[in-house]
Backbone atoms as SQL, in Angstrom:
CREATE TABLE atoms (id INTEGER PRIMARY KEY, chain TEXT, resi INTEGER, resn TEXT, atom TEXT, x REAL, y REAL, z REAL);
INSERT INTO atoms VALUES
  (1, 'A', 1, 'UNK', 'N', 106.972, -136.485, 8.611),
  (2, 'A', 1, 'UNK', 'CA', 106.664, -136.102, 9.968),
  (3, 'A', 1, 'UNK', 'C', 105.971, -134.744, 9.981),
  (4, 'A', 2, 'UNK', 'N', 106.089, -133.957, 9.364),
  (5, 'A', 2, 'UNK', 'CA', 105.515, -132.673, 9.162),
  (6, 'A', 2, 'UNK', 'C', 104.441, -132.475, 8.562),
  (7, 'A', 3, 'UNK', 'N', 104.232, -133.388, 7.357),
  (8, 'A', 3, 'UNK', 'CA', 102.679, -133.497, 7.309),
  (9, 'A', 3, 'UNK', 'C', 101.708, -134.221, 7.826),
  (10, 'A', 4, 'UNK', 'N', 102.255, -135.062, 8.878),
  (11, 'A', 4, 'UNK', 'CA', 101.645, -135.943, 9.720),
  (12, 'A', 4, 'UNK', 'C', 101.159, -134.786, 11.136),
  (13, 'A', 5, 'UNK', 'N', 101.759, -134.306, 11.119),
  (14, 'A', 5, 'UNK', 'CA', 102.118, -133.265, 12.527),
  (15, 'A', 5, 'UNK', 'C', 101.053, -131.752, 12.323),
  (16, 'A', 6, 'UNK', 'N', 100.297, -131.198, 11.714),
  (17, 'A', 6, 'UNK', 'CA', 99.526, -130.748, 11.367),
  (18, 'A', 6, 'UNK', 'C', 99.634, -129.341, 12.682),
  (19, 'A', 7, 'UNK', 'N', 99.850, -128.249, 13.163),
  (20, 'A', 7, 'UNK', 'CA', 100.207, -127.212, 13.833),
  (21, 'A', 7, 'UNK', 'C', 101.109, -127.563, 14.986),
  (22, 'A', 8, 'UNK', 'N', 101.986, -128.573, 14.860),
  (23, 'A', 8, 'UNK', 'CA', 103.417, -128.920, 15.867),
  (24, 'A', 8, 'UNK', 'C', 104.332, -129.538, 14.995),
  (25, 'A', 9, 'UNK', 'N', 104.349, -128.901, 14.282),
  (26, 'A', 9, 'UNK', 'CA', 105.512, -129.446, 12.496),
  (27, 'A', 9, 'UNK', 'C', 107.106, -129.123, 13.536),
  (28, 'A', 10, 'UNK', 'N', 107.221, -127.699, 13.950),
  (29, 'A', 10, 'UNK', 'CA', 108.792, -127.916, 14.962),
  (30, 'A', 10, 'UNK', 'C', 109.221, -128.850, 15.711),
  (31, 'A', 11, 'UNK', 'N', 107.966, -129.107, 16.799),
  (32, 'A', 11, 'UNK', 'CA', 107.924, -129.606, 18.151),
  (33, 'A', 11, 'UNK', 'C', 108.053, -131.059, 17.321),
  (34, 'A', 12, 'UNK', 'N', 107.597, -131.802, 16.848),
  (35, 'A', 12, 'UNK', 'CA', 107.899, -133.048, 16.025),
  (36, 'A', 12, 'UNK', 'C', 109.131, -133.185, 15.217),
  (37, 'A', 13, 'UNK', 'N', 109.456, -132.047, 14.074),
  (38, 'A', 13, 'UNK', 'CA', 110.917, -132.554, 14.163),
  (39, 'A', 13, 'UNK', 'C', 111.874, -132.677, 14.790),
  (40, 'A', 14, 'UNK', 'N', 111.805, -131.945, 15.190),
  (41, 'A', 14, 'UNK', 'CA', 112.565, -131.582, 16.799),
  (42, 'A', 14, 'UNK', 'C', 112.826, -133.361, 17.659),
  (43, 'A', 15, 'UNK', 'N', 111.433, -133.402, 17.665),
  (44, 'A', 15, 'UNK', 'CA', 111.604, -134.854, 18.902),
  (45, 'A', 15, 'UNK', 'C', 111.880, -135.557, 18.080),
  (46, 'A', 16, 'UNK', 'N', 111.938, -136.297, 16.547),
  (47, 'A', 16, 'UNK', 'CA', 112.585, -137.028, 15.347),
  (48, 'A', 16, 'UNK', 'C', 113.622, -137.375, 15.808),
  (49, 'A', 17, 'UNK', 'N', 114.273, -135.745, 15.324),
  (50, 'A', 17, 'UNK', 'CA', 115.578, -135.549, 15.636),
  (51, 'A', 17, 'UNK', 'C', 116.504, -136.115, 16.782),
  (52, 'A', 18, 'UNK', 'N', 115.706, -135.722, 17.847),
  (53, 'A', 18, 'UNK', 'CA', 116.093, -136.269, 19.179),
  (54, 'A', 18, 'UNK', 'C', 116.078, -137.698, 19.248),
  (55, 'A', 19, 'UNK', 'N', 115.307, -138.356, 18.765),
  (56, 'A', 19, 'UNK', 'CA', 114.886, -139.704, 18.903),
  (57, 'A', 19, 'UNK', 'C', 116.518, -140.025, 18.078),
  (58, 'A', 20, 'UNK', 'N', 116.998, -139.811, 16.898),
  (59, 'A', 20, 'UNK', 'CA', 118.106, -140.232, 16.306),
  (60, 'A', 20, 'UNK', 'C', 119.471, -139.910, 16.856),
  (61, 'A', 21, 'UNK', 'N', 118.983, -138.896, 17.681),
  (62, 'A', 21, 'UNK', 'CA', 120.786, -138.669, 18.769),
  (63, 'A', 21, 'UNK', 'C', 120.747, -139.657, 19.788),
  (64, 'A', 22, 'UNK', 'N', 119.688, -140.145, 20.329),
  (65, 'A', 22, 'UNK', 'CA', 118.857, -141.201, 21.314),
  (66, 'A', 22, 'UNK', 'C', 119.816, -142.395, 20.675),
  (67, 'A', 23, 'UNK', 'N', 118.941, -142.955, 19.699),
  (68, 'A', 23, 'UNK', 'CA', 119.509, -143.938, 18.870),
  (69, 'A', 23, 'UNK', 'C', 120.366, -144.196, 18.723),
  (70, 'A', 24, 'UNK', 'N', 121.771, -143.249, 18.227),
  (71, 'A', 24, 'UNK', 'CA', 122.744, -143.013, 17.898),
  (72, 'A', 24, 'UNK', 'C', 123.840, -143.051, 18.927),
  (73, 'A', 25, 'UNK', 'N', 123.030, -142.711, 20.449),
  (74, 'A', 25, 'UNK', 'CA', 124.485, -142.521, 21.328),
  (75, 'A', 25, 'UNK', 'C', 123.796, -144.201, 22.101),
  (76, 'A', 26, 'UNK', 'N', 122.970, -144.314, 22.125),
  (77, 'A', 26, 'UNK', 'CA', 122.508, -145.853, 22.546),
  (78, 'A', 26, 'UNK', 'C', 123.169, -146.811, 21.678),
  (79, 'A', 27, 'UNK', 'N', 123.195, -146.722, 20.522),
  (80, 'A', 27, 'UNK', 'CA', 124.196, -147.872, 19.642),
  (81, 'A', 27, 'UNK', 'C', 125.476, -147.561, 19.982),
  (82, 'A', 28, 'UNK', 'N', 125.871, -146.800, 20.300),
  (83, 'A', 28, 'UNK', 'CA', 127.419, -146.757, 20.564),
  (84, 'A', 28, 'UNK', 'C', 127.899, -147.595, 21.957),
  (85, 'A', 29, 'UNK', 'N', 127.158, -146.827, 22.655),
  (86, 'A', 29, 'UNK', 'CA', 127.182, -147.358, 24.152),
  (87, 'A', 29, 'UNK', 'C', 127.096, -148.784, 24.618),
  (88, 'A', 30, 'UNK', 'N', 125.819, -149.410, 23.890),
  (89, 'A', 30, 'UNK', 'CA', 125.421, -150.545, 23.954),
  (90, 'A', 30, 'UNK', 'C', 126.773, -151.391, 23.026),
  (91, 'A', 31, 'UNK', 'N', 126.610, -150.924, 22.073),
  (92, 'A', 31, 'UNK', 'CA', 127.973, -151.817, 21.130),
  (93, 'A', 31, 'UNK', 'C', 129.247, -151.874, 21.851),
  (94, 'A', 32, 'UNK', 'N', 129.927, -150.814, 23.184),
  (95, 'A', 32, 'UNK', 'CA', 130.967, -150.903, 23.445),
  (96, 'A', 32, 'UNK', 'C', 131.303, -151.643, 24.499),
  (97, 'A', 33, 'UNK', 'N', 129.900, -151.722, 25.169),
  (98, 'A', 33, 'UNK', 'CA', 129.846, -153.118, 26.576),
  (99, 'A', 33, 'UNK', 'C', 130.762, -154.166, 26.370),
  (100, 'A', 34, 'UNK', 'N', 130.274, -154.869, 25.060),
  (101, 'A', 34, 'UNK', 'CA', 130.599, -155.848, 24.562),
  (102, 'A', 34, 'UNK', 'C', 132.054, -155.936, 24.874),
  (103, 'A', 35, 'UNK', 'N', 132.848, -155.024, 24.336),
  (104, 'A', 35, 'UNK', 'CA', 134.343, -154.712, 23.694),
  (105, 'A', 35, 'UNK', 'C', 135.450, -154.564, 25.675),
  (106, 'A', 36, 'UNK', 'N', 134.261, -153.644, 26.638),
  (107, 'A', 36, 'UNK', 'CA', 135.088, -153.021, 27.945),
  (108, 'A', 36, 'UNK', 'C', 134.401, -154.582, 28.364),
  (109, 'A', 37, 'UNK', 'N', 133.933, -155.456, 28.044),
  (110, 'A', 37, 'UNK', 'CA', 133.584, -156.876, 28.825),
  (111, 'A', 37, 'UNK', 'C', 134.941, -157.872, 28.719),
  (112, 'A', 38, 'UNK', 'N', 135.693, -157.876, 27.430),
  (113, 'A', 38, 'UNK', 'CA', 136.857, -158.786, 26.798),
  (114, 'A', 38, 'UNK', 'C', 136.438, -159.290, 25.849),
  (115, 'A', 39, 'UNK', 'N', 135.120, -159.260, 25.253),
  (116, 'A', 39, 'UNK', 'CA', 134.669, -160.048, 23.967),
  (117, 'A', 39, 'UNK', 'C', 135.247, -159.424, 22.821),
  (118, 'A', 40, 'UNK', 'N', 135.343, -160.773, 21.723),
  (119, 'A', 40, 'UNK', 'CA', 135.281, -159.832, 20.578),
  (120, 'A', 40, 'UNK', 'C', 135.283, -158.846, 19.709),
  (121, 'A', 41, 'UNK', 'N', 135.728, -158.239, 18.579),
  (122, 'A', 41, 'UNK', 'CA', 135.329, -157.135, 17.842),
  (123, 'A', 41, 'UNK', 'C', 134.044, -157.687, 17.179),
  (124, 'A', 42, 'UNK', 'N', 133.689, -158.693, 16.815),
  (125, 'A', 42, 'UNK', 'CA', 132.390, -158.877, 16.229),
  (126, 'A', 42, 'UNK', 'C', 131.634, -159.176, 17.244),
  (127, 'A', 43, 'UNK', 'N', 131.557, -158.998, 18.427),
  (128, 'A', 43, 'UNK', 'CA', 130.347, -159.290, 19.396),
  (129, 'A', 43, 'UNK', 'C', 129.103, -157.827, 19.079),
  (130, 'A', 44, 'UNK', 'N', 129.933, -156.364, 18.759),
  (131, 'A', 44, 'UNK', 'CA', 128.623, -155.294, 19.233),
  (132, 'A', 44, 'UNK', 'C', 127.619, -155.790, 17.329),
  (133, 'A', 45, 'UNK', 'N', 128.106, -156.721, 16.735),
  (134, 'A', 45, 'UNK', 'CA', 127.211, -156.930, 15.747),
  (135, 'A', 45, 'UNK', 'C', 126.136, -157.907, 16.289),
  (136, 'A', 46, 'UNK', 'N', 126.334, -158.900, 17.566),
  (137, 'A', 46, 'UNK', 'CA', 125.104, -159.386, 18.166),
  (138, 'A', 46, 'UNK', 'C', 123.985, -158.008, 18.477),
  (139, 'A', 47, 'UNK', 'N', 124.426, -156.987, 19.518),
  (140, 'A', 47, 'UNK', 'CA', 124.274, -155.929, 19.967),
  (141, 'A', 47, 'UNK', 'C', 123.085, -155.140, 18.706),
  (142, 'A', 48, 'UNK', 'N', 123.957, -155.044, 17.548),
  (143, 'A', 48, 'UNK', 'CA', 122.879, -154.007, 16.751),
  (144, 'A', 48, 'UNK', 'C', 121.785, -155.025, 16.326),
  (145, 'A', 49, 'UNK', 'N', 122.233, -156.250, 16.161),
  (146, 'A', 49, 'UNK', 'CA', 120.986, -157.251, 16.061),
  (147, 'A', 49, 'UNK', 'C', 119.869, -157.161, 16.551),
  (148, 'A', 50, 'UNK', 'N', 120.501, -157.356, 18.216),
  (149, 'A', 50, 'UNK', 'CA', 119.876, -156.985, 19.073),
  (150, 'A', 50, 'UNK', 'C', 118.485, -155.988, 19.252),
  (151, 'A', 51, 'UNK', 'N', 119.237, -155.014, 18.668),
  (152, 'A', 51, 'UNK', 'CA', 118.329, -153.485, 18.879),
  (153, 'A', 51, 'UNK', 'C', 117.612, -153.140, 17.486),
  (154, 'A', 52, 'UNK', 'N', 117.958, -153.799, 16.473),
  (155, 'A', 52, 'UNK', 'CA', 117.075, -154.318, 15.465),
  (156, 'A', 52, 'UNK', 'C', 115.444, -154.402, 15.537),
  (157, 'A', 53, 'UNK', 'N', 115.794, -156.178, 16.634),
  (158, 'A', 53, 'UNK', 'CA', 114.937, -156.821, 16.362),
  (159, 'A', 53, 'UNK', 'C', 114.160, -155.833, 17.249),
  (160, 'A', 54, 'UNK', 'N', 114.424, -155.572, 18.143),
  (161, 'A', 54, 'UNK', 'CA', 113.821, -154.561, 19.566),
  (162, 'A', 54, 'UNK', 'C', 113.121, -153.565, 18.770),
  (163, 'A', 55, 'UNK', 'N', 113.626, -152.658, 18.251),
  (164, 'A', 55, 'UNK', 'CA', 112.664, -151.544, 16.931),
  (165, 'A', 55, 'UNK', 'C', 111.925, -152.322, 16.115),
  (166, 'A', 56, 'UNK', 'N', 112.061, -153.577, 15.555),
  (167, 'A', 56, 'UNK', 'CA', 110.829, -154.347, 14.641),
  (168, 'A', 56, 'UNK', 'C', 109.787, -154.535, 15.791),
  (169, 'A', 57, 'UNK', 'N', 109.715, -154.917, 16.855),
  (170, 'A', 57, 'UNK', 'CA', 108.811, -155.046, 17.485),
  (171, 'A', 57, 'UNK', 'C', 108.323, -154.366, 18.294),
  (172, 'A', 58, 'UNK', 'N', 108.630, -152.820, 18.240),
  (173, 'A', 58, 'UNK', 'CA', 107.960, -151.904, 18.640),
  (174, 'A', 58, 'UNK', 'C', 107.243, -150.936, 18.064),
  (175, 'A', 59, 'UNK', 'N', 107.648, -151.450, 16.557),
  (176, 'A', 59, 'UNK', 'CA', 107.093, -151.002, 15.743),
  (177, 'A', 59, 'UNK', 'C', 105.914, -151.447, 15.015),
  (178, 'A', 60, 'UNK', 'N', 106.166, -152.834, 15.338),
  (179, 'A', 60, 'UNK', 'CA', 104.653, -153.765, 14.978),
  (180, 'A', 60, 'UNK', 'C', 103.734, -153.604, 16.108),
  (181, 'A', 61, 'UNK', 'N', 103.985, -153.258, 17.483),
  (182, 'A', 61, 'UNK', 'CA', 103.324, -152.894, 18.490),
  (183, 'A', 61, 'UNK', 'C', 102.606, -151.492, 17.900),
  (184, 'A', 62, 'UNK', 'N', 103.620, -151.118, 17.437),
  (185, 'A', 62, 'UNK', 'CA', 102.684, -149.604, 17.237),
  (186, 'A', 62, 'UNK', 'C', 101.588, -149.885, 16.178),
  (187, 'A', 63, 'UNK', 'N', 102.268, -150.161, 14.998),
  (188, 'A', 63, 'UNK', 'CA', 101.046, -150.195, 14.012),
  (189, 'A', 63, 'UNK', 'C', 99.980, -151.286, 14.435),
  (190, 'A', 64, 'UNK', 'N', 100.241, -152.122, 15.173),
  (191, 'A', 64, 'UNK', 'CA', 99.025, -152.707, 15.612),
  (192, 'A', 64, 'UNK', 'C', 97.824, -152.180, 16.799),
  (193, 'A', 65, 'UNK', 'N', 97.957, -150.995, 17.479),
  (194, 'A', 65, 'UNK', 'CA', 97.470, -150.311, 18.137),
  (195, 'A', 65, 'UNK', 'C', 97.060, -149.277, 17.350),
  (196, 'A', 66, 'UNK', 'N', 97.599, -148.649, 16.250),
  (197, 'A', 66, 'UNK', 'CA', 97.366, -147.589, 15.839),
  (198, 'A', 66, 'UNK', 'C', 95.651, -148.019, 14.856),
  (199, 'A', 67, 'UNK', 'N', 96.401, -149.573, 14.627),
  (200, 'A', 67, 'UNK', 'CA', 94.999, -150.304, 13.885),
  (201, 'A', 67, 'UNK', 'C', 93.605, -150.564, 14.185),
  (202, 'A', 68, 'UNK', 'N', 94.325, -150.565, 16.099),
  (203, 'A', 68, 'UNK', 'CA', 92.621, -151.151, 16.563),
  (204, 'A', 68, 'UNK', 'C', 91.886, -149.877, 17.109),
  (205, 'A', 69, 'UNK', 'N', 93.164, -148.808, 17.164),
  (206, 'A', 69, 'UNK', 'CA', 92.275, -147.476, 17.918),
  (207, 'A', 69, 'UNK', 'C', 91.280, -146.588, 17.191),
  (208, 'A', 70, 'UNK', 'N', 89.977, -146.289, 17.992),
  (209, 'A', 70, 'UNK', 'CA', 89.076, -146.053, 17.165),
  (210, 'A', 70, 'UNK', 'C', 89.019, -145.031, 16.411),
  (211, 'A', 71, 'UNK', 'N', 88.946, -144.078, 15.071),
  (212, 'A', 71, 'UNK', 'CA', 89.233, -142.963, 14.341),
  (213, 'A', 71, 'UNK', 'C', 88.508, -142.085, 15.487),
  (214, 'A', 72, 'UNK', 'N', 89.552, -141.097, 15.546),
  (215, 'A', 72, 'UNK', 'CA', 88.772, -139.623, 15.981),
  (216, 'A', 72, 'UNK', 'C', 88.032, -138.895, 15.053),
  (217, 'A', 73, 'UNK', 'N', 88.192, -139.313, 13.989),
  (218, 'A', 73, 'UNK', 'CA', 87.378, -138.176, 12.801),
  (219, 'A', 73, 'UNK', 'C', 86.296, -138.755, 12.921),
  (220, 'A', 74, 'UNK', 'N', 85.436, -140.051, 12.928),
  (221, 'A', 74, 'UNK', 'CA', 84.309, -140.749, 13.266),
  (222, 'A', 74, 'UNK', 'C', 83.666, -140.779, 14.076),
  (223, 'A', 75, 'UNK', 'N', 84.448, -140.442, 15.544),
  (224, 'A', 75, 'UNK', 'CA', 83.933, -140.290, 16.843),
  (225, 'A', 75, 'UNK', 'C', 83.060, -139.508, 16.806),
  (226, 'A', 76, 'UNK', 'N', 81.746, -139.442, 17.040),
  (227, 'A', 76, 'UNK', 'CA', 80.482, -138.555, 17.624),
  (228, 'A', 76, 'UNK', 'C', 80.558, -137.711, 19.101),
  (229, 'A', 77, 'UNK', 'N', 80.566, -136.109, 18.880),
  (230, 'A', 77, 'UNK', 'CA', 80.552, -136.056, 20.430),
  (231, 'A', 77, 'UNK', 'C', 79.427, -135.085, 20.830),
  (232, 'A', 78, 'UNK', 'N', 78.822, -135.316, 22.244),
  (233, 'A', 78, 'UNK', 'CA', 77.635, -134.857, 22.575),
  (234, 'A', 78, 'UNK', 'C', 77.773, -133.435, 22.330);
């Protein structure tokens, strides 16, 4: 992330970071629905499934946008 980040190396780990407390209190939360509903102890494993598959495909969203967008280093400007 920091060598991707080229003069906002803080401001990027920083939001990383954030993104994994994000993550982290969202899997909890989401996993405990399940449990304050009456289901199961193995139901919040549907749950992380769940949020799995949800990050695989936002992540193929990304790299597939990142694919078709046109290079800025190539771009010509008047």
């Amino acid at each position: 992330m920091i060598r991707t980040a080229k003069g906002a190396e803080m401001i990027a780990s920083a939001s990383l970071q954030g993104s994994f407390n994000i993550g982290n209190a969202l899997g909890a939360f989401l996993g405990g629905l399940p449990l304050i509903a009456g289901y199961s102890y193995a139901s919040p494993n549907l749950i992380g499934v769940g949020m799995s598959i949800v990050g695989m495909i936002i992540t193929l969203v990304l790299i597939q946008r990142r694919s078709t967008a046109p290079d800025l280093q190539t771009v010509e400007t008047v």
